[in-house]
C-alpha positions as a printed Julia matrix, in Angstrom:
189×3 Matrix{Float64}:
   2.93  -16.8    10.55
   6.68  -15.76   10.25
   5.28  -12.02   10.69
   4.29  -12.76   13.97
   7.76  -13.3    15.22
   9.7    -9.31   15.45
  12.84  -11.03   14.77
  12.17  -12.92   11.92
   9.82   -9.68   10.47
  13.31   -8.04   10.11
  14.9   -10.99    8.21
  11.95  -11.48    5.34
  12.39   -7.68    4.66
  15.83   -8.66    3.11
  14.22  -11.61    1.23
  14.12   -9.74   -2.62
  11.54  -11.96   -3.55
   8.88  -10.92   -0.73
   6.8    -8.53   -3.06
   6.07  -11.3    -6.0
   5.97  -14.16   -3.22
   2.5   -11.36   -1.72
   1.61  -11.18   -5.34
   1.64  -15.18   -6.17
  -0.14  -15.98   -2.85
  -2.76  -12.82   -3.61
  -3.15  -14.06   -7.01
  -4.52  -17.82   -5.4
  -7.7   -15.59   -5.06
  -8.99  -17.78   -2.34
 -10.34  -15.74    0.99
  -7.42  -17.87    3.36
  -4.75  -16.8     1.1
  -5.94  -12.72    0.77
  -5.89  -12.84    4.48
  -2.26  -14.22    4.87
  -0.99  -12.01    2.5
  -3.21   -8.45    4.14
  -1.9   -10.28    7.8
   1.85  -10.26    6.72
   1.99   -7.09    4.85
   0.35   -5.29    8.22
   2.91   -6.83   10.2
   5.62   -5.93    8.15
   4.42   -2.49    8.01
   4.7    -2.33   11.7
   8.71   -3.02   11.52
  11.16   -0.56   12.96
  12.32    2.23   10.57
  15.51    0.83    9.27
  13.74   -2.92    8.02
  11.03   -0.48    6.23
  13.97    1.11    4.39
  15.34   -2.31    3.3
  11.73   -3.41    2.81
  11.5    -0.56    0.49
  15.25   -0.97   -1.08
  14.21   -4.38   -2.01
  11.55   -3.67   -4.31
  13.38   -0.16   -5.35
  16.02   -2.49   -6.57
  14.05   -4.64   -8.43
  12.75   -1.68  -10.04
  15.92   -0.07  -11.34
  17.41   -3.75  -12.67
  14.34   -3.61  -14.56
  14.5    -0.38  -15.96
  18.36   -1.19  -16.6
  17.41   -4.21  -18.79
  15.03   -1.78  -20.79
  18.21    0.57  -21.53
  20.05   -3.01  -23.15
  17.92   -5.33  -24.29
  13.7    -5.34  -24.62
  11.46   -5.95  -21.77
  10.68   -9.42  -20.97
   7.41  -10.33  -19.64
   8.8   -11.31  -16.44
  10.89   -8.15  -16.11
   7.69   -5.93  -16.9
   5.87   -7.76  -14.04
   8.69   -7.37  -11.2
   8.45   -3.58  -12.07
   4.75   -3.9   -11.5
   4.99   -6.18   -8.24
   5.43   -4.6    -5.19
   3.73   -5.01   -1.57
   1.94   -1.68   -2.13
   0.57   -2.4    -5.29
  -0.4    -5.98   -4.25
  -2.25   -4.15   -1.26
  -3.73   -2.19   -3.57
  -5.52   -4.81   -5.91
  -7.01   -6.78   -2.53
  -8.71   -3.39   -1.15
 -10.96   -3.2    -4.01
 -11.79   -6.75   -4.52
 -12.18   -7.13   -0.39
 -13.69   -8.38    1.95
 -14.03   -5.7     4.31
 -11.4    -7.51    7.21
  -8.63   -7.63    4.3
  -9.95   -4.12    3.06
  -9.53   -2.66    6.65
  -5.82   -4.58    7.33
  -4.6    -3.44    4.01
  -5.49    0.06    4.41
  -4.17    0.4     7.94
  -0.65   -1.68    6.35
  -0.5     1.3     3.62
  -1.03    4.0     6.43
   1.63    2.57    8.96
   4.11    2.04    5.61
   3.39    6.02    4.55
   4.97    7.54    7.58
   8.14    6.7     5.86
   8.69    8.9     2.85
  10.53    5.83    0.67
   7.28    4.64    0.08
   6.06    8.25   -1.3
   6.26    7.26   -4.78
   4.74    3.75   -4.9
   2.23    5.29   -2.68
   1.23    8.03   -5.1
   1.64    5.83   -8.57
  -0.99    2.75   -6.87
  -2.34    3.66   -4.17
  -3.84    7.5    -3.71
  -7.0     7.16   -6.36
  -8.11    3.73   -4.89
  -7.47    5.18   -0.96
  -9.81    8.36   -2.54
 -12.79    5.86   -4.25
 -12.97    4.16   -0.85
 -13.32    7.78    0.96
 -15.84    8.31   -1.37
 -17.62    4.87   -0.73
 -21.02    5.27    1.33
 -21.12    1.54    2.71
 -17.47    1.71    3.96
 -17.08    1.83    8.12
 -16.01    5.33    9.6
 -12.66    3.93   10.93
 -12.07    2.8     7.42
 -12.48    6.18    6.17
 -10.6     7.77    8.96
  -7.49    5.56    7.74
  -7.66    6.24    4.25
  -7.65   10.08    5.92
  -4.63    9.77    7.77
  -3.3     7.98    4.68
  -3.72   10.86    2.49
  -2.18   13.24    4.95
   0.79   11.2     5.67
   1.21   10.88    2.13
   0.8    14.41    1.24
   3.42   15.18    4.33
   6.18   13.16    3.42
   5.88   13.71    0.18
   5.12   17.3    -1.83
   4.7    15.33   -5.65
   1.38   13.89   -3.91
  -0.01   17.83   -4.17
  -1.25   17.23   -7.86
  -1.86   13.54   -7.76
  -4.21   14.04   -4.84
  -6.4    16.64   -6.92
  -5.81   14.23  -10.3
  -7.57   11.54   -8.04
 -10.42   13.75   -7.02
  -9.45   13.65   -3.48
 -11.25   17.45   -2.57
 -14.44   15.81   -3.47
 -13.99   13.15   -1.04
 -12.4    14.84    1.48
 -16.4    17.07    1.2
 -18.22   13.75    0.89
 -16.57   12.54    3.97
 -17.56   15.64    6.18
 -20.63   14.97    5.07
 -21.02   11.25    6.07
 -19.54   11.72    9.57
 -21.72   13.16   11.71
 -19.23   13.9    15.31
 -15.58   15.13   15.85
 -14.12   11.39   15.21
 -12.69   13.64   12.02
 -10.72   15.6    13.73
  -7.47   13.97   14.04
């Protein structure tokens, strides 16, 4: 509900514990809580460039403590999970469990969040092979398809790494299968 409010969208991006608070609500597994969490993360994707950065600092940060505790001392559970725990890969994990409303918002809060090119890598480590099995899904909605389209391309744009990881994830084939399927210009972007 806090994501409804632009000023107080800015404020949670600061809040360093935002991607495992998405992950512990996700995790509830209850259809209420998955649409909270695909709700919040589309708002917060929807934030003015500068909150996306810190958005994106936040869990960047949590990443390199964690990869400075593996330099000192051995992982800890905990430490392996916060590496593992960010709003993209939470996003991630509800568009291939569903339902189709949370499918749709999480897809569109992953296309609004790869405009900006500090999400390029968490982007092409989760989220490029399960954006290509959906493209390649024949019971999936056209718009669905078209934003797991403009995903790929704002991915591939803003970052040149996503080159090979788009043909690793069989993207060419489902960039053919999805000519196929659509039958009008609504592919043309």
């Amino acid at each position: 509900l806090m994501s409804c409010v632009p000023t107080l969208r800015s404020e949670i991006c600061y809040n360093k514990d935002l991607p495992r608070a998405l992950e512990a609500l996700n995790s509830i597994n209850m259809p209420d809580a998955t649409l909270s969490v695909c709700v919040t993360a589309y708002k917060l994707s929807q934030i003015d460039p500068t909150s996306v950065r810190k958005l994106a600092a936040v869990v960047e940060s949590k990443v390199k403590l964690v990869e400075e505790e593996e330099d000192t001392a051995p992982m800890n559970q905990a430490g392996e999970e916060d590496a593992k725990t960010c709003m993209v890969s939470t996003l991630v994990s509800i568009i291939s469990r569903g339902p189709v409303l949370c499918t749709q918002l999480c897809l569109s809060a992953l296309c609004n969040l790869s405009v900006h090119a500090v999400f390029g890598q968490q982007l092409i480590q989760y989220a490029l092979k399960p954006t290509v099995n959906t493209m390649m899904t024949t019971i999936v909605a056209p718009s669905i398809k078209l934003d797991c389209l403009n995903l790929l391309h704002n991915v591939v744009t803003t970052n040149k790494d996503a080159r090979a990881a788009l043909i690793d994830a069989e993207a060419v084939p489902a960039l053919v299968t999805l000519l196929k399927t659509m039958n009008d210009d609504s592919v043309v972007l």
